[in-house]
PLY file of the C-alpha trace (Angstrom):
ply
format ascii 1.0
element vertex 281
property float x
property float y
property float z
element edge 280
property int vertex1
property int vertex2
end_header
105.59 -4.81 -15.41
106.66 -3.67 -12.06
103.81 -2.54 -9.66
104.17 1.14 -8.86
103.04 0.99 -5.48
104.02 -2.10 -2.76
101.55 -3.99 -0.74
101.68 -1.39 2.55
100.79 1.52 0.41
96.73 0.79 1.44
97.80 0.39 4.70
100.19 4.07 4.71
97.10 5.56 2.59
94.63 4.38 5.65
97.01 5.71 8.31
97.40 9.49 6.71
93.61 9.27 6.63
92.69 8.78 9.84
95.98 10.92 11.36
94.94 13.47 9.15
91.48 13.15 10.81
92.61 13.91 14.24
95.33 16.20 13.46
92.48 18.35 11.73
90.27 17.65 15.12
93.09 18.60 17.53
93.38 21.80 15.67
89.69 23.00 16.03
89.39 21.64 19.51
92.51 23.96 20.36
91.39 26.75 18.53
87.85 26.50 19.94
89.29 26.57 23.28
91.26 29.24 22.30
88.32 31.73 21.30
86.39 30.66 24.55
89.25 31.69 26.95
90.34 34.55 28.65
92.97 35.44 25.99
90.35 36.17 24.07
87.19 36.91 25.75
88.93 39.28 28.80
86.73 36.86 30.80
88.24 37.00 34.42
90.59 39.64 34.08
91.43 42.79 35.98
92.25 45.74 33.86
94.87 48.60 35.32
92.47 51.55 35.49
93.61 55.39 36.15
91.96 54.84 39.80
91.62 51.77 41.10
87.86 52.13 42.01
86.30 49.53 43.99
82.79 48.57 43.38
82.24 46.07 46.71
83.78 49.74 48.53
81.08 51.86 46.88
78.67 49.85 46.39
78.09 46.91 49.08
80.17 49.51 51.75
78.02 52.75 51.07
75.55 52.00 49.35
75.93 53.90 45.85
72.93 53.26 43.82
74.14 52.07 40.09
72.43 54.76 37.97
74.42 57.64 40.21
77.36 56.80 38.59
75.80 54.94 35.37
72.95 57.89 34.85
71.62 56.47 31.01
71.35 53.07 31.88
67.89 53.09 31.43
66.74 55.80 28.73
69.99 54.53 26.46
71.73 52.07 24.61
75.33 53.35 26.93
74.83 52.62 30.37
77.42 55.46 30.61
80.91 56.05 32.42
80.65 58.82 34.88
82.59 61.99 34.71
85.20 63.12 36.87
82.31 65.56 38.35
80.51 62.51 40.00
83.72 61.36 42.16
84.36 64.92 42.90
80.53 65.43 44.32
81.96 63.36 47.03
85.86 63.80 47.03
85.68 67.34 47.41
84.77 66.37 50.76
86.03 63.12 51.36
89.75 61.98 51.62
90.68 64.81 49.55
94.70 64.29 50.27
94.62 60.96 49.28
97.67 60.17 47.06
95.27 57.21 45.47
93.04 59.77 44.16
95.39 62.46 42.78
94.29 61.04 39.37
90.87 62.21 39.85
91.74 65.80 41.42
94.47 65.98 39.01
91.45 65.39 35.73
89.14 68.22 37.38
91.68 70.59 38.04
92.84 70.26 34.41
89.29 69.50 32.86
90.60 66.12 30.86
88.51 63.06 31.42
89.99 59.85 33.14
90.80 57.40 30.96
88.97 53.96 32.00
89.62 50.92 30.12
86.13 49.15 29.45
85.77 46.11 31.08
82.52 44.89 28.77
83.94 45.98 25.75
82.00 44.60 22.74
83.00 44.69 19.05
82.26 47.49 17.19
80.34 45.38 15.08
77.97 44.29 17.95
74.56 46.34 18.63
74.22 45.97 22.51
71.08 48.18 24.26
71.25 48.77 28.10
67.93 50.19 27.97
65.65 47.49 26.64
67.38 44.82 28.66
67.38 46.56 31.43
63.00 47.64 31.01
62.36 44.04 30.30
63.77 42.28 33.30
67.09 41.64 33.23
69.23 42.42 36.07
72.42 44.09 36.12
73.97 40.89 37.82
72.79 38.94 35.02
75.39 40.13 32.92
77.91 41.95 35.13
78.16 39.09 38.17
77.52 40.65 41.80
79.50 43.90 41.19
79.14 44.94 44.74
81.55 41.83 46.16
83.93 42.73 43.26
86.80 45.42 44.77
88.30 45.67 41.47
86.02 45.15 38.11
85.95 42.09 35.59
84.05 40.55 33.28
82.44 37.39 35.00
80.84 36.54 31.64
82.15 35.91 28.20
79.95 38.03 26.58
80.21 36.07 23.10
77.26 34.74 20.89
77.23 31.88 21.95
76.36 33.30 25.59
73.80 36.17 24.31
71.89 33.40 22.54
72.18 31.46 25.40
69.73 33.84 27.14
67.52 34.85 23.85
66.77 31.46 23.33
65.08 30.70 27.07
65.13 34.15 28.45
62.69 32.50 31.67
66.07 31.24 33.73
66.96 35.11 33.85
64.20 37.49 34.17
63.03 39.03 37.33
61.07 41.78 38.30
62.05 45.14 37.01
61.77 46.69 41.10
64.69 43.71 41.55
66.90 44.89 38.92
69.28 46.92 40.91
69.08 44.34 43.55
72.84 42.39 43.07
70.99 40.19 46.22
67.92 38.93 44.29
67.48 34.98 44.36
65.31 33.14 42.29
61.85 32.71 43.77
61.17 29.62 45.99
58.89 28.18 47.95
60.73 29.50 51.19
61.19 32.82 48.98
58.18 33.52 46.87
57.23 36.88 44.55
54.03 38.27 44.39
52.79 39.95 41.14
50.01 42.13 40.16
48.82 43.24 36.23
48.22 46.76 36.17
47.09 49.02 33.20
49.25 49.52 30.20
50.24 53.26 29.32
51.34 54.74 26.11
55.01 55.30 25.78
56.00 53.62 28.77
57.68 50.74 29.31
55.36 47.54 29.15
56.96 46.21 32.52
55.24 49.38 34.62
52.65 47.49 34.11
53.26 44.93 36.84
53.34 45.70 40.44
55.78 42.82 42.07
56.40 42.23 45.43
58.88 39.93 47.41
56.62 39.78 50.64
52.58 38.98 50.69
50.86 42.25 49.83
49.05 43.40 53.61
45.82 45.40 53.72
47.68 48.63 53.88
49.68 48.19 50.54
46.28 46.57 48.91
44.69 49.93 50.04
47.30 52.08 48.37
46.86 49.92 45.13
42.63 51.56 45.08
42.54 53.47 41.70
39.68 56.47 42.52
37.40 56.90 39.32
36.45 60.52 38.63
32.84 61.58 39.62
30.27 62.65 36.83
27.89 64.88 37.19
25.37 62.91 38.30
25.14 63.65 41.91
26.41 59.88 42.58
29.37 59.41 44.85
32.85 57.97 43.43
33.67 54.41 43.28
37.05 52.91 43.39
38.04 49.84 41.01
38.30 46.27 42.34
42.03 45.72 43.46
43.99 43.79 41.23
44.85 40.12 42.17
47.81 39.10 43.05
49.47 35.77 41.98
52.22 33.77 43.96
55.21 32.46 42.26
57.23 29.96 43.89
59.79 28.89 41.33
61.64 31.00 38.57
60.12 28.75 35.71
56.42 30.40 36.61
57.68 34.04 36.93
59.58 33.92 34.31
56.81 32.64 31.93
54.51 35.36 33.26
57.38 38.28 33.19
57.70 37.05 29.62
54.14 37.04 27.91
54.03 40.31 30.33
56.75 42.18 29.73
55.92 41.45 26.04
59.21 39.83 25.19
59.90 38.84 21.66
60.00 34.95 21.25
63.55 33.77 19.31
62.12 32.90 16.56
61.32 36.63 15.81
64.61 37.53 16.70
65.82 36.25 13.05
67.07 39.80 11.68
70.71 39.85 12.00
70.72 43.59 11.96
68.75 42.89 15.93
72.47 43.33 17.17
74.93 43.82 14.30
75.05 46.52 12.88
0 1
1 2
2 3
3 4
4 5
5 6
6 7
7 8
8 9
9 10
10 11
11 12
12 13
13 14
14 15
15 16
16 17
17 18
18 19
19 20
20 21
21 22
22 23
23 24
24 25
25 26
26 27
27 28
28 29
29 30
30 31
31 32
32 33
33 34
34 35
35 36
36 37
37 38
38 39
39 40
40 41
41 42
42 43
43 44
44 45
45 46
46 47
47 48
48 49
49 50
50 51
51 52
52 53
53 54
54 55
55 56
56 57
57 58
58 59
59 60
60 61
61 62
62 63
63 64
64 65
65 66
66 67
67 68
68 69
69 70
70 71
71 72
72 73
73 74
74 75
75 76
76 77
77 78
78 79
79 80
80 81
81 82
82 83
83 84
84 85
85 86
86 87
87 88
88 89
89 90
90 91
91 92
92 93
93 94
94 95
95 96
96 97
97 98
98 99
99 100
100 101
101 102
102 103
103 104
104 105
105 106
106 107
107 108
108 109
109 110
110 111
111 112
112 113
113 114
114 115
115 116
116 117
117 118
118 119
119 120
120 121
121 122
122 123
123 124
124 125
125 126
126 127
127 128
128 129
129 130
130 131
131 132
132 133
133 134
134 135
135 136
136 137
137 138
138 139
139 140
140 141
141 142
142 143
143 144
144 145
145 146
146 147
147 148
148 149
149 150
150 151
151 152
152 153
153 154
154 155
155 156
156 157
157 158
158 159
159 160
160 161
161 162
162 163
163 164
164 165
165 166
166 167
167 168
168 169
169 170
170 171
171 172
172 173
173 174
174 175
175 176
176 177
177 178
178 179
179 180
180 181
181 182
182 183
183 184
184 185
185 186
186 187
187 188
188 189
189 190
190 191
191 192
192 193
193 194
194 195
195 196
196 197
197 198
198 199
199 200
200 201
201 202
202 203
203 204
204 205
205 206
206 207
207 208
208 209
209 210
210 211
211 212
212 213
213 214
214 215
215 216
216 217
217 218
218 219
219 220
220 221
221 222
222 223
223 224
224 225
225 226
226 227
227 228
228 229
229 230
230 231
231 232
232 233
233 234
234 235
235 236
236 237
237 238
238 239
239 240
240 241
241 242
242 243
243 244
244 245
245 246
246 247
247 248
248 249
249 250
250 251
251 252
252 253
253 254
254 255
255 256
256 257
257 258
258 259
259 260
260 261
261 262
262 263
263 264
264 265
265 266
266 267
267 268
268 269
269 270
270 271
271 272
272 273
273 274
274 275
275 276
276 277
277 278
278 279
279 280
C-alpha cells in the first residue's frame, strides 16, 4: 500500500507550526503597537480648535489661574470648558479687532457656544472624577503635562488603562501637596528641595487633605505663630490657653511624602479598588 504522506511531510507539518507561531506573534505585536499609538490614543496631537488658544500665552505669560477658566474642577467630576463669557471678561477690553478672535466676538454677539474639540476625551464608557483626584493630591501636570509651556494643547499622556492603573497601583511617585496642585513648577522633594508638613484637625464634610498644612520652605516663628489655635474661655475666671503647635516633619524625597500624603489623605489602597463600576460605568 502506498504511504499517503512522503517523508518531508513531519518536516512541512513542523515548519507551518512554528511560522504559524510567529505569524500569530507579529500580528499582536503590531496590533498592540497599534492601540498604544497616537492613531489611537490622540497622544501627541494638536487638534484644530475654533480659536487657537494658547495655554503657555495665558498661562506662563499672564498668569491665568486654572480654575478661572476651568471653575468645577474641584467641586465636580467636569473640570469644565469655559464659556464664551470668560474670554470676553477680558477681550472686551483687550485686542478687541483682532481678526484671530472674531470667532469668539462672533459666539457672544450671536449667543452660540464655541465649539472646542476635547483634547482628554475619554470613552463614554469611562467614569473619570476631576474632583477627587484633584482633593487627594494629584496635580494637574500629572495628567495634563506642563500646560503652561504648551502654546497649543495636547494630550502628553495616553490616558488608557494601562496608564490609570499605572498610578492606582503606586499612587506615592505622584502625589504632592494639595497647596502644589496648581503649581505646573512643582518638583519632587529633595534634599536640596525639601517639604514641610503639618497634621491638622479633621472636619466633617471637608476634604481629608485640609487637614495637612504643607510648606515648601522651613516654617519661621511668624508662620508657627499664625498656626496657635485659641481655645474658648469658660466661665471660670481663668485666662485662655492656646494649643501646642503642631509639629512639623521634613521630607526629603518623594517616596516619604508620598507615603505620608497617602495614609493622610486617606487614599484607598488597590486592592480596594476591585469594583469595576470605580470607573466604568
Amino acid at each position: 500500500m502506498a504511504q499517503i504522506f512522503g517523508r518531508s511531510s513531519n518536516a512541512l507539518a513542523r515548519m507551518i507550526l512554528i511560522l504559524s507561531g510567529v505569524v500569530a506573534s507579529v500580528m499582536g505585536g503590531a496590533l498592540y503597537l497599534l492601540q498604544s499609538s497616537p492613531w489611537v490614543t490622540r497622544q501627541g496631537l494638536r487638534p484644530e480648535q475654533p480659536v487657537p488658544f494658547s495655554h503657555k500665552h495665558h498661562v506662563q505669560g499672564l498668569g491665568v489661574q486654572c480654575q478661572y477658566c476651568h471653575g468645577t474642577v474641584e467641586e465636580s467630576s467636569y473640570a469644565g470648558i469655559p464659556p464664551t463669557k470668560t474670554c470676553i471678561n477680558c477681550h472686551a477690553q483687550l485686542w478687541t479687532n483682532a481678526d484671530l478672535l472674531q470667532p469668539v466676538r462672533e459666539s457672544w454677539a450671536s449667543g452660540q457656544a464655541l465649539v472646542w474639540i476635547k483634547v482628554h476625551d475619554l470613552p463614554d464608557f469611562v467614569y473619570f472624577n476631576h474632583e477627587i483626584h484633584v482633593n487627594k493630591g494629584v496635580g494637574c501636570a500629572s495628567c495634563h503635562g506642563r500646560v503652561d509651556q504648551m502654546p497649543l494643547m495636547y494630550a502628553q499622556n495616553s490616558l488608557q488603562m494601562e496608564w490609570c492603573l499605572d498610578c492606582h497601583r503606586d499612587p506615592v511617585k505622584n502625589l504632592r501637596p494639595t497647596s502644589e496642585i496648581y503649581n505646573m513648577a512643582w518638583e519632587k522633594p529633595s534634599r536640596d528641595r525639601p517639604v514641610w508638613c503639618s497634621i491638622g484637625d479633621e472636619k466633617t464634610g471637608v476634604p481629608t487633605s485640609e487637614s495637612l498644612n504643607c510648606m515648601t520652605k522651613e516654617p519661621e516663628e511668624a508662620e508657627l505663630a499664625s498656626l496657635e489655635r485659641p481655645t474658648i474661655g469658660v466661665a471660670t475666671g481663668s485666662a485662655s490657653h492656646t494649643l501646642p503647635v503642631p509639629k512639623f516633619e521634613m521630607f526629603t524625597s518623594q517616596d516619604r511624602l508620598g507615603e505620608f500624603l497617602v495614609e493622610h489623605y486617606k487614599i484607598r489602597p488597590p486592592r480596594e479598588l476591585t469594583s469595576c463600576e470605580v470607573c466604568h460605568r
